[in-house]
C-alpha positions as CSV (number, residue, x, y, z in Angstrom):
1,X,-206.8,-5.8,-132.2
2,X,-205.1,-7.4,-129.2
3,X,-206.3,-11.3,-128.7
4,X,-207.8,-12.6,-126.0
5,X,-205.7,-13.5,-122.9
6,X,-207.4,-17.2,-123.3
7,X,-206.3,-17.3,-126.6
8,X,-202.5,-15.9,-125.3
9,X,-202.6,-18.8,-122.7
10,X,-203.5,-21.5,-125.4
11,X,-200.8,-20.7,-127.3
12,X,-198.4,-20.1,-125.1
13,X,-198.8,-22.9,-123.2
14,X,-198.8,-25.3,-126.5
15,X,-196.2,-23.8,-128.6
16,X,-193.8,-21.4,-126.1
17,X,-190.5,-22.5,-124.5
18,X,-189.7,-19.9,-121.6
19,X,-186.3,-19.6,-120.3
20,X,-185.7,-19.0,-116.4
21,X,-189.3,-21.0,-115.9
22,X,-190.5,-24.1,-114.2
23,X,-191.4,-26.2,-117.3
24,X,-193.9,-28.5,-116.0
25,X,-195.5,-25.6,-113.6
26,X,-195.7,-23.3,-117.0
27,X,-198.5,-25.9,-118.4
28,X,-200.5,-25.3,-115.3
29,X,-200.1,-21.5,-114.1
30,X,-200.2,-20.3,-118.1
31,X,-198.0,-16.7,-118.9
32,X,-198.3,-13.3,-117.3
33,X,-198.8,-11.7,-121.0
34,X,-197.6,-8.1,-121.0
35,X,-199.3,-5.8,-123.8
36,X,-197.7,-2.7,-123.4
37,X,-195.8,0.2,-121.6
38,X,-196.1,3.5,-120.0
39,X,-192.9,5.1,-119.0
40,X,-192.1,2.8,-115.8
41,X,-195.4,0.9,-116.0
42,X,-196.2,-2.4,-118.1
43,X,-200.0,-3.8,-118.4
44,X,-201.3,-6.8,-119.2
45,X,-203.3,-8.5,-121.4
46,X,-206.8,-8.3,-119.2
47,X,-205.9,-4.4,-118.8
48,X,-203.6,-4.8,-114.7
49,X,-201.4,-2.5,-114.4
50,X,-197.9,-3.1,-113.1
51,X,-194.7,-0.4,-111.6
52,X,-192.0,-2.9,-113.5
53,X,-189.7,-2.2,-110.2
54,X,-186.8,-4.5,-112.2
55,X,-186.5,-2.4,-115.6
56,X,-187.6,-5.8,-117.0
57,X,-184.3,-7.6,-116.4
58,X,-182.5,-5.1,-114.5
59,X,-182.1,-3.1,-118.3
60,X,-185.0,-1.0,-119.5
61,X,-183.5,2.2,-117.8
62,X,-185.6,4.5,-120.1
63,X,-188.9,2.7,-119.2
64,X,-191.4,1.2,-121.7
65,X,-192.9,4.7,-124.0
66,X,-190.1,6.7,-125.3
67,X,-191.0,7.9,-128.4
68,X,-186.8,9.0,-129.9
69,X,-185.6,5.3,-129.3
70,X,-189.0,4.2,-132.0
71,X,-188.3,7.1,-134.4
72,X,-184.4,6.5,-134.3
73,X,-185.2,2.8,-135.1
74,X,-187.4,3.8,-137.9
75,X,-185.1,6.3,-139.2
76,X,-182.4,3.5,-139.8
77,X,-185.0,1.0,-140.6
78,X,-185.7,2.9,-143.7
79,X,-182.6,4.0,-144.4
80,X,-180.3,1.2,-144.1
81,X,-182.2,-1.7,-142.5
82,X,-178.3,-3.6,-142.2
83,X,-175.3,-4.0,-143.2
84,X,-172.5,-6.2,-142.1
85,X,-168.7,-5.3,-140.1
86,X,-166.5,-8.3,-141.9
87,X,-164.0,-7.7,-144.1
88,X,-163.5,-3.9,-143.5
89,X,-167.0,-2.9,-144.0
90,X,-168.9,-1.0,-142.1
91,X,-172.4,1.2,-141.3
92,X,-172.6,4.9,-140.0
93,X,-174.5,3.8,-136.6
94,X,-171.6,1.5,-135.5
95,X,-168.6,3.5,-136.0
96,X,-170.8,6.1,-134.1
97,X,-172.0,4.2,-131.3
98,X,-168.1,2.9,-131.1
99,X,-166.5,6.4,-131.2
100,X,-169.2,7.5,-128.3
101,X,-168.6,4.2,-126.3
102,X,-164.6,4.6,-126.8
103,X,-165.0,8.7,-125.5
104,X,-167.3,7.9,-122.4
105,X,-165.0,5.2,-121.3
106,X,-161.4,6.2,-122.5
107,X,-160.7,8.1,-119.0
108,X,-161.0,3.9,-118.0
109,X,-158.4,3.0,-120.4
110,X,-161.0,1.7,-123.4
111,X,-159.7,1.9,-126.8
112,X,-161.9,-0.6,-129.5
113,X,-165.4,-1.8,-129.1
114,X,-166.2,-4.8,-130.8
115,X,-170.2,-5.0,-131.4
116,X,-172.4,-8.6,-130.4
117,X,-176.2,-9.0,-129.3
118,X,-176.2,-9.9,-125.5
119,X,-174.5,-9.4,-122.8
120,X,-173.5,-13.2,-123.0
121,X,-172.1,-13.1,-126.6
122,X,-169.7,-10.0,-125.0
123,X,-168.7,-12.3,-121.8
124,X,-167.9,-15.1,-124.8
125,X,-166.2,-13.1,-127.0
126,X,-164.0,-11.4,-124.3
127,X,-163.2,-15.2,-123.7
128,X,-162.2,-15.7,-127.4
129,X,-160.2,-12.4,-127.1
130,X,-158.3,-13.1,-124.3
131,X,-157.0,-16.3,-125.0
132,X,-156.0,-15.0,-128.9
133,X,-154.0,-11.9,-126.6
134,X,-151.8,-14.2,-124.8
135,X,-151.2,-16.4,-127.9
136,X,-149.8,-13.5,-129.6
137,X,-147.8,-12.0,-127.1
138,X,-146.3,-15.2,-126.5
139,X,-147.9,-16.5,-123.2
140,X,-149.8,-19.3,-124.1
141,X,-149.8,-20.9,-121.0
142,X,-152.2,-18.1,-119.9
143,X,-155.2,-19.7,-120.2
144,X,-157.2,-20.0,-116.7
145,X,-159.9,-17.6,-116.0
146,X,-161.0,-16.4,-112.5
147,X,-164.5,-15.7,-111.6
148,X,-166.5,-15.0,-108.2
149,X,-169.1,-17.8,-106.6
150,X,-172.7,-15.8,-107.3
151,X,-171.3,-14.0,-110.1
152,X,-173.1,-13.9,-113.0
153,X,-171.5,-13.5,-116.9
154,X,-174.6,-14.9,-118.7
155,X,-175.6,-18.6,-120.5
156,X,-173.8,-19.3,-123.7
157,X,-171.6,-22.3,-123.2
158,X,-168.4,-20.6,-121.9
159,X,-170.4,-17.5,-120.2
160,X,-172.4,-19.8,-118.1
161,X,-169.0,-21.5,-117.5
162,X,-168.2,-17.8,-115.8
163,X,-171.2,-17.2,-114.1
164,X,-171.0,-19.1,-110.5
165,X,-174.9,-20.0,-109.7
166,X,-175.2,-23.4,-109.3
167,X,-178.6,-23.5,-111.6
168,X,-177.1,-22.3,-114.4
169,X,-174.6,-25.5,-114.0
170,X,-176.9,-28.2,-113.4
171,X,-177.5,-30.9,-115.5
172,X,-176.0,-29.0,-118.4
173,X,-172.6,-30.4,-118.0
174,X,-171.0,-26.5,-117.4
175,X,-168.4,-25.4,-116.0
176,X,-166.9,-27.2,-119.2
177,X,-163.1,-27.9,-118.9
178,X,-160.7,-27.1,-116.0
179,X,-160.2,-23.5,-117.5
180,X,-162.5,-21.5,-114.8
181,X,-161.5,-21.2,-111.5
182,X,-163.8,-20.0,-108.7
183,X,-163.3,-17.3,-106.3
184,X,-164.9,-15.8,-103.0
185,X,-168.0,-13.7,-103.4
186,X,-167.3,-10.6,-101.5
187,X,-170.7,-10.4,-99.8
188,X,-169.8,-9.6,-96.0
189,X,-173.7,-10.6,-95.2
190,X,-173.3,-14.1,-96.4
191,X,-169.9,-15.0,-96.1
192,X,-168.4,-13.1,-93.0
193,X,-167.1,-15.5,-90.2
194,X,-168.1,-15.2,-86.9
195,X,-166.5,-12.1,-85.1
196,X,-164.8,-10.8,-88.4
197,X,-165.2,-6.9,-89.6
198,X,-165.9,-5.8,-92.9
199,X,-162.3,-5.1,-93.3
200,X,-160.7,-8.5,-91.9
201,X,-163.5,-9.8,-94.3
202,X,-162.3,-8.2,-97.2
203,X,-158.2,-9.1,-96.2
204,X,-159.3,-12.9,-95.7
205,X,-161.1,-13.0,-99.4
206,X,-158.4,-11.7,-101.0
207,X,-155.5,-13.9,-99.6
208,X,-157.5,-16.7,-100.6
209,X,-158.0,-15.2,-104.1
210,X,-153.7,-14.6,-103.7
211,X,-153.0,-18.3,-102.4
212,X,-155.1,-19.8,-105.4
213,X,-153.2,-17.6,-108.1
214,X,-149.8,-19.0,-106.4
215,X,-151.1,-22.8,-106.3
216,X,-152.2,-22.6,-109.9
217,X,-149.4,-20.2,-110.9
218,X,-150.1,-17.4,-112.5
219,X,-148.2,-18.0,-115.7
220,X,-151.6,-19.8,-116.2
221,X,-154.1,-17.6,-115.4
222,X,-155.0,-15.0,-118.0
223,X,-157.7,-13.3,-116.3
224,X,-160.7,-11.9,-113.4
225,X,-164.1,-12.1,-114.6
226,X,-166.4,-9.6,-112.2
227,X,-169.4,-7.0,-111.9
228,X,-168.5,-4.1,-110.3
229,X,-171.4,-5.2,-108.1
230,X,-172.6,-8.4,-108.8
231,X,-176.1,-8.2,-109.9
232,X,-178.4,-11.7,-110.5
233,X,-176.2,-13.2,-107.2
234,X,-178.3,-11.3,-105.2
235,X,-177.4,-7.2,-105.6
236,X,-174.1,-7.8,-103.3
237,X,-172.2,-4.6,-102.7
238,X,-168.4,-4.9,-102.2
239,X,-167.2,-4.0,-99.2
240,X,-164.6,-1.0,-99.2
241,X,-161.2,-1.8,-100.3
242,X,-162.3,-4.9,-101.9
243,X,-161.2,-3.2,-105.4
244,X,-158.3,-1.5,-104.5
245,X,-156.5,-5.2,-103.3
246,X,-158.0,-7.1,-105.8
247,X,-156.8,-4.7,-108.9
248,X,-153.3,-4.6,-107.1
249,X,-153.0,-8.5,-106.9
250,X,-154.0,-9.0,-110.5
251,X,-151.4,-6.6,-111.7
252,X,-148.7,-8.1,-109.6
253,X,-149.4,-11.1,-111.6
254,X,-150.5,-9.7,-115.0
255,X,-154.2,-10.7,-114.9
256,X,-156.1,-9.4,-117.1
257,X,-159.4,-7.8,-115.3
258,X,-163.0,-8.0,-117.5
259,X,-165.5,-6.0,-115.9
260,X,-169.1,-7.1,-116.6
261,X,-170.8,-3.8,-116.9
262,X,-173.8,-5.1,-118.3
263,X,-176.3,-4.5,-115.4
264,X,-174.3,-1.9,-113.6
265,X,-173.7,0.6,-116.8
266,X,-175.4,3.7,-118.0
267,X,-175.9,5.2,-114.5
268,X,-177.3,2.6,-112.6
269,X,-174.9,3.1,-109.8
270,X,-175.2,6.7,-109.5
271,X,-172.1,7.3,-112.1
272,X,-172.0,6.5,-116.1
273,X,-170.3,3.2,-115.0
274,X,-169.7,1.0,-111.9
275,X,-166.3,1.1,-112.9
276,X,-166.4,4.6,-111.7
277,X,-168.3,4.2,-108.5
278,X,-165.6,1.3,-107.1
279,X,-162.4,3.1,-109.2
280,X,-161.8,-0.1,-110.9
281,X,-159.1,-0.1,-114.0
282,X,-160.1,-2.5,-116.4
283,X,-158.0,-4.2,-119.2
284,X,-162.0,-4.8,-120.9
285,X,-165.4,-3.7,-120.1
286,X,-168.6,-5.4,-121.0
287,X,-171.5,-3.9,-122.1
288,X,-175.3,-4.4,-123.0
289,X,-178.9,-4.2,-121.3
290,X,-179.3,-0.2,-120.8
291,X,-176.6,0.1,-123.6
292,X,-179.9,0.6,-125.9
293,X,-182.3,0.6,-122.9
294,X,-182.9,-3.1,-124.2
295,X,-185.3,-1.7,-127.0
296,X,-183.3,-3.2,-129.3
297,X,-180.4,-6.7,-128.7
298,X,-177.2,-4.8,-128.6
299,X,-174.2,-5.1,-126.7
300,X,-170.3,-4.7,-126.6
301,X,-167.0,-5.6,-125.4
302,X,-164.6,-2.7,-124.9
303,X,-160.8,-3.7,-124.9
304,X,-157.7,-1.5,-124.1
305,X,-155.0,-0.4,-126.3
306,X,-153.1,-3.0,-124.6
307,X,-155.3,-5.5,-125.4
308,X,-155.8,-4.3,-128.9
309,X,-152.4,-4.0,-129.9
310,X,-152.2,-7.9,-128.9
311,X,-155.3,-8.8,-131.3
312,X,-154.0,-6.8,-133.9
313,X,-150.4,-9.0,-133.4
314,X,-151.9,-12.3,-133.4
315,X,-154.1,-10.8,-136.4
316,X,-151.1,-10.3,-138.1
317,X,-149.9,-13.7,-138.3
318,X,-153.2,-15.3,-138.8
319,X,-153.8,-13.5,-141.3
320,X,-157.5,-12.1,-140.4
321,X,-159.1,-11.6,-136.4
322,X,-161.6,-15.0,-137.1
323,X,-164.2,-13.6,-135.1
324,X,-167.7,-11.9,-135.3
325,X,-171.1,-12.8,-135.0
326,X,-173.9,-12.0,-138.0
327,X,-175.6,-8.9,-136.4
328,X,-172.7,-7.5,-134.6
329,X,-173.2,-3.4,-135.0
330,X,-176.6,-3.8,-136.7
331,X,-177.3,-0.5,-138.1
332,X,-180.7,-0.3,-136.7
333,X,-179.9,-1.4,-133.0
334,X,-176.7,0.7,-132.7
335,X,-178.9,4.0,-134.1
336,X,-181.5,3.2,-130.8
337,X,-178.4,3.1,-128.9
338,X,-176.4,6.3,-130.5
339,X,-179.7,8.2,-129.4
340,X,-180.5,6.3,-126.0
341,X,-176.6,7.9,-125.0
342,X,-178.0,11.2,-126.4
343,X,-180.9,11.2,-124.2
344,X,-179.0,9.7,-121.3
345,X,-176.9,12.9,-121.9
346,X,-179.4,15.4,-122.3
347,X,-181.4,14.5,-119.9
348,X,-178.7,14.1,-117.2
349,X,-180.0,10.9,-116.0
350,X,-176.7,10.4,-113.8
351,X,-177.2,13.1,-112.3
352,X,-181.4,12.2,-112.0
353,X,-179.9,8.9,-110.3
354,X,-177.8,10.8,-107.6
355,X,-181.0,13.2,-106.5
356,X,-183.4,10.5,-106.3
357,X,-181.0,7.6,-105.3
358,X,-181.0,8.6,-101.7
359,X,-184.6,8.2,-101.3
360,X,-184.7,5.2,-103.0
361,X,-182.2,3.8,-100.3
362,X,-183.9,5.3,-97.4
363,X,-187.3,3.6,-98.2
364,X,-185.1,0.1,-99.2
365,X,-183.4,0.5,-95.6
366,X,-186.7,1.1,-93.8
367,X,-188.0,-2.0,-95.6
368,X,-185.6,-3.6,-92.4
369,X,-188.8,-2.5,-90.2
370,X,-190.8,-5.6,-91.6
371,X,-190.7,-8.6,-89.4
372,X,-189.7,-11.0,-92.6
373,X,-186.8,-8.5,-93.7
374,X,-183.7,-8.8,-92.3
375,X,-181.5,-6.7,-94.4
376,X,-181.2,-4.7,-97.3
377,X,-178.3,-3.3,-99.3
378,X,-178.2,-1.4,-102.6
379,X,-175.8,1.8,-104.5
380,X,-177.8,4.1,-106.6
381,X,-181.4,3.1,-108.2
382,X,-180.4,-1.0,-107.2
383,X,-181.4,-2.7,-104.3
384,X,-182.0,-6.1,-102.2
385,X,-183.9,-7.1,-99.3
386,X,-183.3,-10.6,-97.2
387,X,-186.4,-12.3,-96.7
388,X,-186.0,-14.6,-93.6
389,X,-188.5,-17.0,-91.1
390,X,-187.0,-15.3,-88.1
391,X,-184.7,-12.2,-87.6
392,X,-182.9,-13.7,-84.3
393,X,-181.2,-16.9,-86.2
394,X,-181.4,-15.7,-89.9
395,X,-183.2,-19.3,-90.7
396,X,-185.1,-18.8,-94.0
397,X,-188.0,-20.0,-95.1
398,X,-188.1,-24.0,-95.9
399,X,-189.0,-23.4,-100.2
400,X,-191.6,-26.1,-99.7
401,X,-193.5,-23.6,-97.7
402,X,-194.2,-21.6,-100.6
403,X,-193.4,-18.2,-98.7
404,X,-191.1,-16.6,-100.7
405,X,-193.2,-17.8,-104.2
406,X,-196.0,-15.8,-102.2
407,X,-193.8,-12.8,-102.1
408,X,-193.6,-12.4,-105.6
409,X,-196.9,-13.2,-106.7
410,X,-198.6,-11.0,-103.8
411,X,-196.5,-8.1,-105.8
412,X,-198.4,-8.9,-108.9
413,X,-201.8,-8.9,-107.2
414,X,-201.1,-5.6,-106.0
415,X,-199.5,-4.2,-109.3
416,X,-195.7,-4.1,-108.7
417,X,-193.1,-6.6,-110.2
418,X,-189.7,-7.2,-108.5
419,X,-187.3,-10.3,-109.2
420,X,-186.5,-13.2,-106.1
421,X,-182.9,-14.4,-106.5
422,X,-183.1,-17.7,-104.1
423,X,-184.0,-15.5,-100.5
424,X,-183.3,-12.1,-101.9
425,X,-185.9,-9.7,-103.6
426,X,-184.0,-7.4,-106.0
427,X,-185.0,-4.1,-107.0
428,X,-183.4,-2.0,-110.2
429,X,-186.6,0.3,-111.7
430,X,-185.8,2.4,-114.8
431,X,-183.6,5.3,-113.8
432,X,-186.3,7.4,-115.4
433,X,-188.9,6.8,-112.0
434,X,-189.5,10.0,-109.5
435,X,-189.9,10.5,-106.1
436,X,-193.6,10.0,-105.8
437,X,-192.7,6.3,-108.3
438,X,-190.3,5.0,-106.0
439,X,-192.5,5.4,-102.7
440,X,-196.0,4.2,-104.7
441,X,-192.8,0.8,-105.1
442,X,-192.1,0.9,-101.4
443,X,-195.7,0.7,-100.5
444,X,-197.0,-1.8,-102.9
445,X,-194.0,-4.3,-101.6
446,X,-195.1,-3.3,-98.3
447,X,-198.1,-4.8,-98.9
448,X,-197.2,-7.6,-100.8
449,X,-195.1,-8.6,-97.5
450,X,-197.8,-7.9,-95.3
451,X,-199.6,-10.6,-96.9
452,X,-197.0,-13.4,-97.3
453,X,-196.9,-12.9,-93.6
454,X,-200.1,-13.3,-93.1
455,X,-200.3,-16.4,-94.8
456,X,-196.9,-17.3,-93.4
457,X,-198.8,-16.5,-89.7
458,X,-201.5,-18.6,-90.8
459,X,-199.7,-21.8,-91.6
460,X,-197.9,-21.4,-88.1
461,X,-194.6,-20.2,-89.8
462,X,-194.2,-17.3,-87.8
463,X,-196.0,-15.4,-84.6
């Protein structure tokens, strides 16, 4: 029997720490408790009902009820519940899930998969990995790492010393060290100067990325940390030919390039990986979220032969690779994700993502129509709106005001859930939702707008 949502509150209140939250705020406003699931729907604890128009966090792409990712669990669970990867050892589910990780993304140059929890742990260990590389091949010097302002890599210690938000920095003493440099986000919406195109944009971001590779020297920088599109910084699509000079520069100078796939993999683009949408090369790939369609912590970090053959040098002399977390290939989460691939396979959900994709993006662009929206941008089943006071300047709304808080919980008053990142609303719904899903989305934000602006009228904010 479910407890009562007072009883929830209590608790939560008294006893729950909640990451990404408003501490003091949490005491007074209590949890939104969700219950349980229905394919792209979630319901709460006093029986609302909610189209979860963010997958969760951006990684539920099978929604919330599928019924072969709980039997595949079981299956292992009472078969082997785990077993460990040190030392040689290994489980049937992880060699597996590496072989079919290793044959979706060898056409990328993938060769190994080493197994961790979270997206995070792959950013870290990719850290660790890279670092150990240039050590053995004799380029110690390579230590600097390159990342974009609004990019995000995750929280650990040295991930959150990636990611370029300045909340996940603040009085947590991060970046640490002078090892991560900082780069231009390529978001032509918020960055472009006066007068400049999308292409003299694009040429201006990646000199500067050029001229601080020459002033640090790149026999000290070992390599570029960046999503495909970069997801938690507000959904900012590259502009074209972005990729094509930045992958050029970095192998003028032998830079390794890390792609964060962990939002942007397993379709959510329109193709099995962003990597293949933007024809990006990388040296390593990150992996997690939709990897198991979050049903179960799992993720990876894919490296290339090059890289491998590096690791296995440096192994060598060491003596062992001296790296590997506890639960790294867990039988039982790599079995949800084995048969999450199957079903992405099956079912053709990349395919799914390209027929319904363009509706999606036609009701998102329309959403420009609403006098607090002043653009939108998005690539397959991912999108963004720009919330702003008044069109004509682009001033947003003063945070005191409360606007943009209204936005989001209007949403939940009228059953959807969406995500605000600072002035942007993102959008990333399982990749399972139809046609009839995604406009029931569009019209339930519509009206969650309709009355922010009404309250934003009534306090004189706008006409």
């Amino acid at each position: 029997m479910l407890r009562t949502h007072e009883l929830n509150v209590k608790q939560d209140v008294d006893s729950l720490f909640h990451p990404y939250t408003p501490l003091a705020r949490q005491r007074e406003t209590g949890p939104l408790v969700i219950t349980r699931g229905d394919g792209v729907y979630v319901e709460d604890d006093q029986g609302r009902r909610y189209l979860e128009g963010m997958s969760g966090l951006w990684c539920t792409a099978l929604g919330f009820s599928e019924p072969r990712l709980t039997e595949a669990a079981a299956r292992q669970m009472n078969r082997l519940p785990y077993y460990q990867l040190f030392g040689g050892r290994a489980n049937e589910p992880s060699i597996e899930l590496s072989h079919r990780l290793i044959e979706k993304t060898r056409h990328l140059g993938m060769e190994k998969a080493m197994f961790a929890n979270s997206g995070s742990e792959a950013n870290d260990q990719a850290v660790k990995m890279i670092w150990y590389y240039f050590n053995a091949i004799g380029k110690p010097t390579k230590k600097k790492l390159i990342a974009r302002e609004r990019g995000y890599h995750g929280v650990t210690v040295m991930s959150a010393s990636l990611t370029g938000l300045p909340g996940n920095h603040a009085d947590f003493d991060l970046p640490i060290g002078e090892r991560v440099l900082r780069t231009a986000c390529p978001s032509f919406y918020h960055y472009a100067q006066p007068g400049e195109t999308e292409a003299a944009f694009t040429n201006r971001i990646v000199s500067e990325l050029e001229a601080l590779i020459l002033r640090e020297g790149a026999d000290t920088i070992a390599a570029f940390f960046a999503e495909p599109l970069q997801g938690a910084g507000g959904v900012i699509i590259p502009p074209p030919g972005y990729w094509a000079q930045v992958q050029a520069l970095l192998r003028e100078h032998d830079i390794l390039l890390v792609a964060d796939e962990v939002i942007t993999g397993f379709g959510r683009t329109g193709q099995w990986f962003g990597c293949d949408t933007y024809q990006i090369q990388p040296d390593m790939m990150s992996l997690a979220k939709a990897l198991s369609s979050s049903y179960l912590p799992i993720s990876a970090t894919l490296v290339s032969a090059k890289v491998y053959a590096g690791l296995t040098q440096g192994s060598t002399r060491n003596g062992l690779f001296s790296h590997g977390v506890t639960y790294a290939g867990h039988p039982v989460c790599a079995a949800v994700a084995i048969e999450t691939l199957k079903i992405y396979e099956e079912r053709d959900l990349v395919r799914h993502v390209q027929q319904i994709a363009p509706h999606f993006q036609q009701r998102l662009q329309a959403m420009t129509q609403h006098p607090m929206v002043h653009a939108t941008r998005g690539i397959g089943l991912i999108g963004a709106m720009e919330l702003v006071q008044d069109k004509a300047s682009r001033r947003l709304f003063d945070p005191a005001s409360g606007i943009v808080a209204r936005v989001l919980s209007a949403g939940l008053e009228v059953g959807v859930i969406y995500r605000p990142l600072r002035d942007t609303m993102a959008l990333c719904p399982p990749l399972i939702i139809n046609s009839a899903q995604i406009d029931e989305l569009f019209d339930k934000l519509t009206l969650a707008l309709n009355m922010a602006l009404a309250d934003a009228r009534h306090a004189g904010l706008m006409p």
